[in-house]
DOKE-242182 format. One line per 4 residues: their letters; for each residue x, y, z of C-alpha. Coordinates in steps of 0.05 Angstrom, whole numbers, plus 5000, padded with zeros to 4 digits. Example, Ala and Ser with C-alpha at 12.3 -4.5 7.8 and 13.67 -1.06 7.14 Angstrom:
BEGIN
as> 5246,4910,5156 | 5273,4979,5143
END
This chain:
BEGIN
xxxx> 3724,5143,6535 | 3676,5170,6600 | 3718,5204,6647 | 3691,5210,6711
xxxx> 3737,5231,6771 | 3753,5291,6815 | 3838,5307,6803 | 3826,5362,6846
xxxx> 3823,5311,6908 | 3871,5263,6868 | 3921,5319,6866 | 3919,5359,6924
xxxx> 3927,5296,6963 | 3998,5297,6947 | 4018,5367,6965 | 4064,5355,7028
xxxx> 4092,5416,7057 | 4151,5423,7106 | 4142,5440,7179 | 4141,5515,7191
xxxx> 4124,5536,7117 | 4068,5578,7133 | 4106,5626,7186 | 4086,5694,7182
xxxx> 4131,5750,7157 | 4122,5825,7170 | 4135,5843,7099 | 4119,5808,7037
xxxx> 4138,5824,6957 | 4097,5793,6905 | 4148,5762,6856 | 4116,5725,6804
xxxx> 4168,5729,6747 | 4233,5681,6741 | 4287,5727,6713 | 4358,5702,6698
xxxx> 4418,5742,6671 | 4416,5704,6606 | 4365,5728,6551 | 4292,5693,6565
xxxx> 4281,5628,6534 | 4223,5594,6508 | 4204,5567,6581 | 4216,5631,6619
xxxx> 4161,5676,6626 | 4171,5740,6607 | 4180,5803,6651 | 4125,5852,6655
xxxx> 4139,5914,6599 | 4136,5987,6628 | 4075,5997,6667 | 4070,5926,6682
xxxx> 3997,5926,6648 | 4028,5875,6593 | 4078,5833,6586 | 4143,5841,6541
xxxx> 4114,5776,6508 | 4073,5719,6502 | 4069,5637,6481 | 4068,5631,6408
xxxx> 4049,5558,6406 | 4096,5503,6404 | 4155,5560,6390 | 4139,5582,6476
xxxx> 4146,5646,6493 | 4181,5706,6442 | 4196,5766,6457 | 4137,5812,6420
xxxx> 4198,5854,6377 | 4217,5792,6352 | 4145,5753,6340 | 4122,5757,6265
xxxx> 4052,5767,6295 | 4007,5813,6337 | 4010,5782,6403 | 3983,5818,6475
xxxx> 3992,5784,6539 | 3961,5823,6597 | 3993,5811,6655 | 3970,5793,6742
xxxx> 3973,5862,6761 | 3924,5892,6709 | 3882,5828,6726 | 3873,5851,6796
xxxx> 3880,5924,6791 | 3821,5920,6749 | 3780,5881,6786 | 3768,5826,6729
xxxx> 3741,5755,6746 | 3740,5729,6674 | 3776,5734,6613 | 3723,5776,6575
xxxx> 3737,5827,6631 | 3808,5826,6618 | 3798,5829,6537 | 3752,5889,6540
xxxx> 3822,5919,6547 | 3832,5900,6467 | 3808,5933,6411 | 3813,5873,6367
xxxx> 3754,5839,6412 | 3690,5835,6423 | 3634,5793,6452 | 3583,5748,6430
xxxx> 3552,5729,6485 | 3506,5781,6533 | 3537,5815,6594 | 3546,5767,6658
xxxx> 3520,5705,6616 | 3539,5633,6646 | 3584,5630,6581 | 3636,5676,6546
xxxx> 3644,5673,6478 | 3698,5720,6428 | 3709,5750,6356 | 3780,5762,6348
xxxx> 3783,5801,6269 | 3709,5786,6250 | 3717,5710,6262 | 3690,5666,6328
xxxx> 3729,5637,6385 | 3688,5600,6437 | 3695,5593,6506 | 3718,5519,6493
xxxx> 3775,5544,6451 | 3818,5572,6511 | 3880,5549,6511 | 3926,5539,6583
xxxx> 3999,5528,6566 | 3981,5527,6489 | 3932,5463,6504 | 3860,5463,6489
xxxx> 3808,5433,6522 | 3838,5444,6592 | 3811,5511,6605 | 3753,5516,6658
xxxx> 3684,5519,6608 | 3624,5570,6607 | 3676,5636,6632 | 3735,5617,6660
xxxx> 3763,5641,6737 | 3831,5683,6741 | 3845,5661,6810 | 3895,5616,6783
xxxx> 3925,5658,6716 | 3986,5701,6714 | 3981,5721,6644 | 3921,5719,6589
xxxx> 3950,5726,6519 | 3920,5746,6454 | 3956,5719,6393 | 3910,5747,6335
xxxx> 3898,5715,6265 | 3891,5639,6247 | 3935,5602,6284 | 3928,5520,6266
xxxx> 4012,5522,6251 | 4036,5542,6323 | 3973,5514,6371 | 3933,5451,6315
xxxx> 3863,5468,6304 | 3819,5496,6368 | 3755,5443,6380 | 3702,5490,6361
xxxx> 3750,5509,6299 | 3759,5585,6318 | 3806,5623,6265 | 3808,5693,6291
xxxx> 3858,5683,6341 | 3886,5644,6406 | 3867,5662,6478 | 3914,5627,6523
xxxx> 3923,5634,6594 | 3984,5621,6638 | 3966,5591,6709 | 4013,5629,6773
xxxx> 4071,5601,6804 | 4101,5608,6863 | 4147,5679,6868 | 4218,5671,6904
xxxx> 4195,5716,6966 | 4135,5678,7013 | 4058,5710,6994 | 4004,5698,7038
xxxx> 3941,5748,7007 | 3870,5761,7029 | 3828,5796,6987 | 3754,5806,7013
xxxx> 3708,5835,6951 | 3635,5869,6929 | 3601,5873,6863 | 3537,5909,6851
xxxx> 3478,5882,6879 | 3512,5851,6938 | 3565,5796,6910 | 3604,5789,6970
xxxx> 3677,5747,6950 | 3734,5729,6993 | 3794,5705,6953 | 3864,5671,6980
xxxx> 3928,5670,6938 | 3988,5624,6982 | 4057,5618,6952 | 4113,5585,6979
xxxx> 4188,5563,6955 | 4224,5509,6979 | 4296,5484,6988 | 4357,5520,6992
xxxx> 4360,5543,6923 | 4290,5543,6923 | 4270,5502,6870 | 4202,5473,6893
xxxx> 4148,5523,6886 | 4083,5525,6913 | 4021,5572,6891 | 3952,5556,6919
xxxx> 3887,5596,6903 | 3824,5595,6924 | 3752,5644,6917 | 3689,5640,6944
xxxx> 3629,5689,6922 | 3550,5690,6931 | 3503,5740,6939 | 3443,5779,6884
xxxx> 3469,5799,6825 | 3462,5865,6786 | 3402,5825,6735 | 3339,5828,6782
xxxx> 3327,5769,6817 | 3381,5727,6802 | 3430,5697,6852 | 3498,5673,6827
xxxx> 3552,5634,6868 | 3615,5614,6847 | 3675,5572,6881 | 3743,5562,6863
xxxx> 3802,5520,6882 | 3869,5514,6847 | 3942,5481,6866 | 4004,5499,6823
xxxx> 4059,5457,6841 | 4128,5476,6799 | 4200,5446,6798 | 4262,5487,6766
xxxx> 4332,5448,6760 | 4387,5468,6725 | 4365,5411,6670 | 4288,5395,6689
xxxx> 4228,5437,6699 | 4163,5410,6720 | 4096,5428,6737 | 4025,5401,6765
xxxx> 3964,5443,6753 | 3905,5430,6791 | 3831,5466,6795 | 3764,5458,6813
xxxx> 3715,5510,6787 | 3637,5516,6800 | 3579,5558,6778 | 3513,5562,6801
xxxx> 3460,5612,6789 | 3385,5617,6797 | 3325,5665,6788 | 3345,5672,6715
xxxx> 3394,5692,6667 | 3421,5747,6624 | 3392,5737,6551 | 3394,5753,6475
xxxx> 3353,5785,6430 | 3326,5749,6360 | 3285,5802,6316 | 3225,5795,6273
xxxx> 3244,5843,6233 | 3286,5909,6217 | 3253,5955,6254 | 3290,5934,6321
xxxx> 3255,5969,6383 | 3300,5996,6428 | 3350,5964,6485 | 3320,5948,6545
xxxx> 3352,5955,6612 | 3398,5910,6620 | 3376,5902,6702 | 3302,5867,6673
xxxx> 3301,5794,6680 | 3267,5759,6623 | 3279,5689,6644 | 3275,5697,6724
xxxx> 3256,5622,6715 | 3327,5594,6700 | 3379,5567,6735 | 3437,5523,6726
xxxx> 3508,5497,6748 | 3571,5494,6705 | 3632,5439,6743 | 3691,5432,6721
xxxx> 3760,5397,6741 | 3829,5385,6714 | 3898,5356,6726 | 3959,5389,6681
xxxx> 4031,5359,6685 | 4088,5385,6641 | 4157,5366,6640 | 4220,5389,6604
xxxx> 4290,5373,6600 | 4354,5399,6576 | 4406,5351,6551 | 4449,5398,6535
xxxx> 4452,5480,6512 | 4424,5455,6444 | 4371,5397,6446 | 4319,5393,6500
xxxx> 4248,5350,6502 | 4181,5368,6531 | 4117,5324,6541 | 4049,5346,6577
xxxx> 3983,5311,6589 | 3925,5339,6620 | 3847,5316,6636 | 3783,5359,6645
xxxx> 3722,5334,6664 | 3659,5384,6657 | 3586,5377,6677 | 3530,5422,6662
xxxx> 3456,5421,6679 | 3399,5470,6683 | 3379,5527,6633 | 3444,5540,6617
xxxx> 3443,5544,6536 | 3383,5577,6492 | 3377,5632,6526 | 3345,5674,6481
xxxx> 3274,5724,6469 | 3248,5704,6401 | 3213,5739,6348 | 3214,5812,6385
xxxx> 3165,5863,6353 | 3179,5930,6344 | 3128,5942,6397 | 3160,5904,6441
xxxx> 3117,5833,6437 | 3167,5773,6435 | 3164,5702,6455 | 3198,5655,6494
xxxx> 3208,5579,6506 | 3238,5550,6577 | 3303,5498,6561 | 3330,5451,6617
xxxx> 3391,5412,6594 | 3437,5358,6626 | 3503,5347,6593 | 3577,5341,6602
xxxx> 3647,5354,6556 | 3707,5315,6573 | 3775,5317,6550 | 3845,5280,6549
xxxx> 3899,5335,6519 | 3975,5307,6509 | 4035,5334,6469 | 4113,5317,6464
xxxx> 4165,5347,6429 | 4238,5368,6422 | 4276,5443,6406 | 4332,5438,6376
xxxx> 4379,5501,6364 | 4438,5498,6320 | 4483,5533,6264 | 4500,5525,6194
xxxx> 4555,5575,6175 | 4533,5646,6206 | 4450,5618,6209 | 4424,5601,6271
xxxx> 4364,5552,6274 | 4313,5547,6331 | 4272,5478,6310 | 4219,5450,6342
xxxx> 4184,5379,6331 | 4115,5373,6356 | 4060,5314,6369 | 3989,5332,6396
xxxx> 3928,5295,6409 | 3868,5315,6440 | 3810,5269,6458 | 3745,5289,6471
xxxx> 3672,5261,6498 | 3600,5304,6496 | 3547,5278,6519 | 3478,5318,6535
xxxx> 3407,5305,6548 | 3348,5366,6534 | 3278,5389,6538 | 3244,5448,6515
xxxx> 3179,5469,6529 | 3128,5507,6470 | 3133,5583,6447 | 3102,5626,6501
xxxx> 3078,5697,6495 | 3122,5759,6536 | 3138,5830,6522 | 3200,5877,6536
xxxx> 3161,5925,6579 | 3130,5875,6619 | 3165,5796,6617 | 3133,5733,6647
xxxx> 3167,5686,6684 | 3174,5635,6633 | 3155,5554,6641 | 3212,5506,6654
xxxx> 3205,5432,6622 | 3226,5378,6671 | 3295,5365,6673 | 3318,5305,6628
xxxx> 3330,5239,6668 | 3369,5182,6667 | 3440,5167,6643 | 3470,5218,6594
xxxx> 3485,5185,6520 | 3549,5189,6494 | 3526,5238,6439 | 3602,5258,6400
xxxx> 3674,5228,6396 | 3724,5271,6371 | 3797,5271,6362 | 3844,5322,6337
xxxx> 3916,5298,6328 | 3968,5336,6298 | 4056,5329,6280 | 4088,5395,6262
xxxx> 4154,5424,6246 | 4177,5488,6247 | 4244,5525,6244 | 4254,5599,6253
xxxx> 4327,5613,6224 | 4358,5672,6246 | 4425,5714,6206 | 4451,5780,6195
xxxx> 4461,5789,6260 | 4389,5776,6282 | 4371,5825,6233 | 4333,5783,6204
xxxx> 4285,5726,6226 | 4253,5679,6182 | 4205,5625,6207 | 4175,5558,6170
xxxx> 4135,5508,6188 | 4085,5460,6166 | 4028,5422,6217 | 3992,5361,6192
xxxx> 3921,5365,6219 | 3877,5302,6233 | 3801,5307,6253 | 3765,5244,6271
xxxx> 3699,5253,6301 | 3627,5207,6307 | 3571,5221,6320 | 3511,5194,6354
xxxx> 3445,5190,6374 | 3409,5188,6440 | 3394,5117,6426 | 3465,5109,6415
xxxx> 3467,5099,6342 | 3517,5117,6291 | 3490,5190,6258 | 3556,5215,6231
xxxx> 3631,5187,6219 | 3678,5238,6205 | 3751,5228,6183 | 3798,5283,6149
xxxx> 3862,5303,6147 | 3895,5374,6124 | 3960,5406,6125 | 3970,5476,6138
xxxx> 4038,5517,6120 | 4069,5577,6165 | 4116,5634,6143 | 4129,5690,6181
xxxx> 4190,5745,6174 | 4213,5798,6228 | 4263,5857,6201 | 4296,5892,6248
xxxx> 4338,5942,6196 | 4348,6004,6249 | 4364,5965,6313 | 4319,5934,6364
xxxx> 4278,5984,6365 | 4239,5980,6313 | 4210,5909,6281 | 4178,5901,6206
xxxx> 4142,5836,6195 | 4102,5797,6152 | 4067,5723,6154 | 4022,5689,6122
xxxx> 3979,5624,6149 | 3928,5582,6151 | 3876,5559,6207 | 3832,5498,6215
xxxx> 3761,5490,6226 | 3719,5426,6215 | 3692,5424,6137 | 3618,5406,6138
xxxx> 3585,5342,6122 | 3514,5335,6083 | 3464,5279,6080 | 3422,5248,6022
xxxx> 3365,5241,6078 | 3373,5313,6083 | 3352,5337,6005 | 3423,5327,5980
xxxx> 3437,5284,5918 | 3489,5253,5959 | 3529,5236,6022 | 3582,5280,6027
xxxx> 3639,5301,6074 | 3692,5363,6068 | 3759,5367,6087 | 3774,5423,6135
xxxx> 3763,5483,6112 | 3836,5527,6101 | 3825,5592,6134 | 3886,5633,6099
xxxx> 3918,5700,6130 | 3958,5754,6096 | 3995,5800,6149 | 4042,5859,6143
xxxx> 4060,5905,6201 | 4114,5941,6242 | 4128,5948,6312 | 4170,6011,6346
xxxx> 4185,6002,6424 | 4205,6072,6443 | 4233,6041,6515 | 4171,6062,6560
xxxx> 4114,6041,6509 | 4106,5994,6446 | 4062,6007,6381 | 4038,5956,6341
xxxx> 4003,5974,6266 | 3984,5916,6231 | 3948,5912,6164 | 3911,5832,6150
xxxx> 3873,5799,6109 | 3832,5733,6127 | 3790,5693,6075 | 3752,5630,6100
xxxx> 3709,5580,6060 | 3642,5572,6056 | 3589,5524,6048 | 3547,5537,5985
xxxx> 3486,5495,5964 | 3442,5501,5906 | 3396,5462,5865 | 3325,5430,5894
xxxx> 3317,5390,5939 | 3319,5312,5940 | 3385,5335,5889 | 3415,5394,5927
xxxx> 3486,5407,5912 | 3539,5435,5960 | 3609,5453,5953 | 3659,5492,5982
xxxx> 3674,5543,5937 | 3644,5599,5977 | 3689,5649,6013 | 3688,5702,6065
xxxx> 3737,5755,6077 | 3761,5809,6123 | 3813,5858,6118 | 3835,5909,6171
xxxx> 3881,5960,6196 | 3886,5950,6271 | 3936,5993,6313 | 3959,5974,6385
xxxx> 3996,6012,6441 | 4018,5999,6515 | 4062,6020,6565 | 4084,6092,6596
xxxx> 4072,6154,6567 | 4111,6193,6630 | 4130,6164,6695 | 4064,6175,6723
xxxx> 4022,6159,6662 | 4009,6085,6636 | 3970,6071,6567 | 3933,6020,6545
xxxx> 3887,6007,6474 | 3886,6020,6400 | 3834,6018,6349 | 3815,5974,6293
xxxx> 3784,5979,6223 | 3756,5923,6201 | 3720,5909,6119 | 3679,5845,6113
xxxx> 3648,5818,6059 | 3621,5750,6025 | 3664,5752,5967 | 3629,5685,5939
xxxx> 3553,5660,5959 | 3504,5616,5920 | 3478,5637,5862 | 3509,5709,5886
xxxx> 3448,5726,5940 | 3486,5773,5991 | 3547,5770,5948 | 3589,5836,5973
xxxx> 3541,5848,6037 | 3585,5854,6107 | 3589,5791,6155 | 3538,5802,6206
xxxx> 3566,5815,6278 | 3638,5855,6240 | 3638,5927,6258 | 3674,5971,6215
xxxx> 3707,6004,6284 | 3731,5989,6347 | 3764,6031,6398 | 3795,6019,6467
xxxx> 3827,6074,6506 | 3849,6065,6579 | 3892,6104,6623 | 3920,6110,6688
xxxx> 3953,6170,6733 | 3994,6158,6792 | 3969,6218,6827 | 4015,6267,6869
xxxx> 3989,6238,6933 | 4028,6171,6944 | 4004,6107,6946 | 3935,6129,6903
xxxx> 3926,6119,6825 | 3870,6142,6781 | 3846,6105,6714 | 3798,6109,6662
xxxx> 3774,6065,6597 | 3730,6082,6539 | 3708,6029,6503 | 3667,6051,6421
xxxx> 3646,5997,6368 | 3612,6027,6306 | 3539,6003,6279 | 3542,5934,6253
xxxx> 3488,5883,6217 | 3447,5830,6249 | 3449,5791,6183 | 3487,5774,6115
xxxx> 3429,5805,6077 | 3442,5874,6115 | 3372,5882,6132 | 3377,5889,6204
xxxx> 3413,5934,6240 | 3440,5952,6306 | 3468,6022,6322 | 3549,6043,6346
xxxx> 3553,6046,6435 | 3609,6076,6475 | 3620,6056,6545 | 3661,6094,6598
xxxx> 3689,6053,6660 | 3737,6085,6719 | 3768,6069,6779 | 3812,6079,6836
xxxx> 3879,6048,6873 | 3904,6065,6948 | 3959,6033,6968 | 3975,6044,7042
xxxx> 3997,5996,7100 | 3952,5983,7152 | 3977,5953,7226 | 4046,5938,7193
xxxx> 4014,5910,7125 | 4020,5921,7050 | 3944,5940,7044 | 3917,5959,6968
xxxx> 3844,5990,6971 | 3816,5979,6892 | 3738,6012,6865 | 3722,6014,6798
xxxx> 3650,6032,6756 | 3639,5995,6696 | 3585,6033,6643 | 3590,6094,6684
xxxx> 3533,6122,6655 | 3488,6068,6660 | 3479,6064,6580 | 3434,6011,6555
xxxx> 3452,5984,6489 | 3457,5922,6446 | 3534,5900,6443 | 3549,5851,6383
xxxx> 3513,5794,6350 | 3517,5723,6363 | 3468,5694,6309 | 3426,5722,6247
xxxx> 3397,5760,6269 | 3400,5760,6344 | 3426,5815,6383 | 3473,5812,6455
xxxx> 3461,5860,6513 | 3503,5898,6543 | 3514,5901,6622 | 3489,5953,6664
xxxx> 3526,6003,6712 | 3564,5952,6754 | 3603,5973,6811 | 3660,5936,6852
xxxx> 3709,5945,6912 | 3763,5906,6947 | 3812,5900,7000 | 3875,5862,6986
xxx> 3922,5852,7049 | 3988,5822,7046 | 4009,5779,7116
END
């Protein structure tokens, strides 16, 4: 399978509008939300929750969207309006909002990647619409997203197993439609050093009950960046084209997203040993040489129809093509001394990921006697090609006070080989039964799991043939004893990733392939909505298999009897303190520990890159004088290792970020002035971990400021 086409064109080609649609108005209202008089269904987005920072619920996989009180889960979904009030561009800046996640990748790198409870979730495990590989790759644009939602814990039950296998949670995002009242928005934009960005958001209903919707959205941004030296541009283009009938809703999803920097790249850290010097400012550019451009393109269509109040069917299908090339990958300073001496090698890479995502299904809802049954049947299938070409050049010598400008190889030529084939395809059932008046609501379900994938080499031969199949169980249970008010829950299951395989050529005494490893989750927790804000407290546990080996080699031995776990106590709140005062955050504690290692070496050590605690606190004051709001955000994390042998160690960081919102009108028009700081103080400190024992970098003091006018 080689896809190679550009849907945006394909798409866009076939957006026709009437004659007159683009009149001008003297007054506009955003209205992104569908609301009906009947209770929200699994299709229907839900309204904004008090304070309108987050929503009053989120997708939980094939089920759609539930209503967080009645979700046996801890799910977030941050809504448009914190989106642009805070000035974010990508999802990590949404998520620094969340207490349950942190970053593995440095500040402002080409590619954003997550730990959601002390486990991984890459940037290629987005999910739009509960679909992976759809979602732009490297750090995706929010031009186009109305909602990004956080369901936390394994997940391989409601969503099948995420490409890259992450288990700590789902990040899914939920692309705009078109509101009932016209919208015609310019936004013009700065970010420190001089990122200048103008940004266009069109949306348009059609017919006289309005049915076909229209939501266009396009950015442009270039300029220096805050990293000496380097110059990043970035373009954007998306097309949301919707249909609601009284029986059929549809929708067409189209984007084009590209990436290009030069004069180098933020970077990581690898140690040579414990005694870690100290964090360098995160302005210094220690590979001015690199550069690179990240493409990609997709076409989404979903359908779904209701025969009747009970039984309705939904199918969607969407392709992504993505190229990368340039230094985009292996970004890293090796071997740092505690003086400061380090090394570093120049990478230049040509590659590309594409992807074919489908599902179908049908809900069913019906009683027996005084239970009613919400049942859903599921099919997914996900296709996807890699294919990548590299060169690296030797180790070369550099320093943290004073960094070279490393050597680039030349960049690999030629046709790109096919170099992985992979398939995940998945049926699952699930039922959530409710009785006692929706007192109580029990949900089971079971998801079959297939992973096929191959392997090859750049000569195109056959290094790998993998083929496995696992099933993974759900059960979740919501009380709601007192009223609506307050929600007690408790569910337990499994996510996917791929088990590993092992080669006689390698030093083992034989060829050998796992089935995919079972993460399991325990979860208790309780939920009180006091009207104007929510808590959520929620106590987990997460164990995960590992890979063990022992023996000598040419007769090594591996297994998967090792095991990982994490436990936590993680407590979440949003919403309106007073009429003036919205709240946002929580704080997490988090225990890891390798419960079971070979021949016990770092047997009850920490995982590397868990911090014990994590705190987000963020607040905002509508101020006396109308029209202007106030807010603040103070992001902590607590020491954590570089390592599973606990040897290296980075210290605990706070960071403070504020900013500002005027609302006015200007010559007739809704005009909304935004300015925010991010790292107030300018601290300079390493952030997470993303490999033994390699440290990430924090971002600088960044500033940014906007002008959003309404026509």
């Amino acid at each position: 399978m080689v896809l190679r086409m550009t849907p945006m064109a394909l798409a866009i080609s076939t957006l026709v509008l009437p004659h007159g649609a683009w009149a001008q108005t003297n007054e506009v209202t955003l209205s992104t939300v569908q609301v009906s008089a009947s209770n929200e269904g699994p299709t229907d987005l839900p309204a904004p929750y008090a304070g309108g920072q987050v929503a009053k619920g989120a997708r939980l996989g094939l089920l759609g969207n539930q209503d967080v009180m009645d979700t046996p889960f801890n799910i977030t979904s941050y809504t448009a309006e914190l989106i642009e009030d805070q000035g974010a561009r990508t999802v990590a800046d949404v998520l620094k909002n969340d207490p349950s996640v942190r970053f593995t990748t440095s500040g402002a790198h080409a590619y954003e990647n997550f730990r959601l409870r002390g486990f991984d979730v890459h940037s290629s495990d987005l999910a739009i619409n509960g679909m992976y590989g759809l979602a732009p790759q490297g750090n995706s644009s929010l031009e186009f997203v109305e909602r990004v939602e956080v369901l936390k814990g394994p997940s391989a039950m409601f969503t099948g197993m995420a490409p890259s296998g992450g288990i700590g949670g789902v990040i899914n995002l939920v692309p705009k439609r078109a509101g009932d009242e016209p919208l015609t928005r310019i936004t013009l934009g700065y970010e420190s050093d001089s990122q200048i960005e103008t940004k266009v958001d069109v949306g348009r209903r059609f017919g006289a009950d309005k049915a076909i919707g229209l939501r266009v959205n396009g950015s442009y941004s270039d300029g220096e960046t805050d990293l000496e030296g380097q110059d990043k541009q970035r373009k954007f283009l998306s097309a949301a084209l919707d249909y609601r009938g009284e029986q059929l809703t549809a929708s067409l999803d189209v984007y084009s997203s590209k990436q290009k920097f030069d004069g180098g790249s933020p970077a990581m850290f690898g140690f040579a040993n414990p005694d870690i010097p100290a964090a360098p400012d995160p302005s210094r550019n220690y590979l001015r040489s690199a550069s690179g451009e990240l493409e990609s393109q997709a076409v989404i269509a979903r359908a779904e129809y209701a025969f009747n109040r009970q039984v309705s069917a939904f199918a969607s299908v969407g392709v992504r093509d993505y190229d990368y090339s340039g230094w985009v990958n292996g970004t890293h300073i090796h071997s740092v001394q505690p003086d400061g001496r380090a090394q570093v090698r120049g990478v230049a890479q040509r590659g590309y990921d594409d992807s074919v995502a489908s599902e179908a299904g049908v809900r069913m809802n019906f009683n027996t006697g005084d239970i009613r049954h919400e049942m859903v049947l599921q099919l997914t299938r996900l296709e996807m090609e890699s294919g990548s070409l590299s060169s690296v050049t030797g180790m070369s010598n550099t320093s943290l006070d004073n960094p070279i400008t490393p050597t680039l190889p030349a960049m690999p030529s030629g046709a790109i080989p096919k170099t992985s084939d992979t398939t995940l395809s998945s049926l699952a059932l699930v039922d959530t039964l409710s009785f006692m008046q929706d007192k109580v609501r029990l949900t089971l379900g079971l998801r079959q799991q297939r992973v096929q994938q191959k392997s090859y080499s750049t000569a195109g031969a056959l290094t790998g043939d993998y083929d496995e199949k696992a099933t993974t169980p759900a059960l979740g249970l919501v009380l709601k004893p007192w009223g609506e008010g307050i929600s007690l829950y408790a569910n337990y299951v499994q996510g996917l990733s791929q088990g590993t395989s092992v080669k006689a050529v390698n030093g083992y005494a034989q060829d050998q392939t796992f089935k995919p490893y079972e993460t399991e989750q325990k979860e208790v927790g309780v939920k009180w909505n006091a009207g104007s804000f929510t808590n959520t407290i929620s106590l987990f546990e997460i164990t995960k298999p590992e890979l063990i080996t022992t023996g000598k080699s040419p007769a090594l031995v591996a297994s998967d009897d090792g095991e990982s776990r994490v436990r936590g106590l993680e407590w979440n709140v949003f919403g309106q303190l007073t009429s003036t005062l919205k709240v946002l955050g929580g704080l997490s504690y988090t225990k890891s520990k390798l419960t079971q290692t070979a021949g016990g070496v770092n047997e009850g050590n920490e995982l590397f890159g868990v911090p014990r605690w994590q705190g987000n606190l963020g607040a905002e004051w509508d101020t006396p004088l109308a029209g202007l709001s106030l807010n603040a955000n103070l992001i902590a994390t607590s020491k954590q290792y570089l390592n599973n042998a606990n040897t290296y160690e980075i210290p605990g960081w706070s960071q403070v970020d504020v900013g500002a919102r005027y609302e006015t009108r200007v010559a007739a028009r809704k005009t909304t002035f935004r300015l925010g700081v991010n790292n107030l103080f300018d601290r300079h400190y390493y952030s997470g971990s993303f490999a033994e024992p390699r440290a990430t970098l924090a971002q600088g003091r960044t500033v940014q400021a906007s002008v959003a006018v309404d026509f």
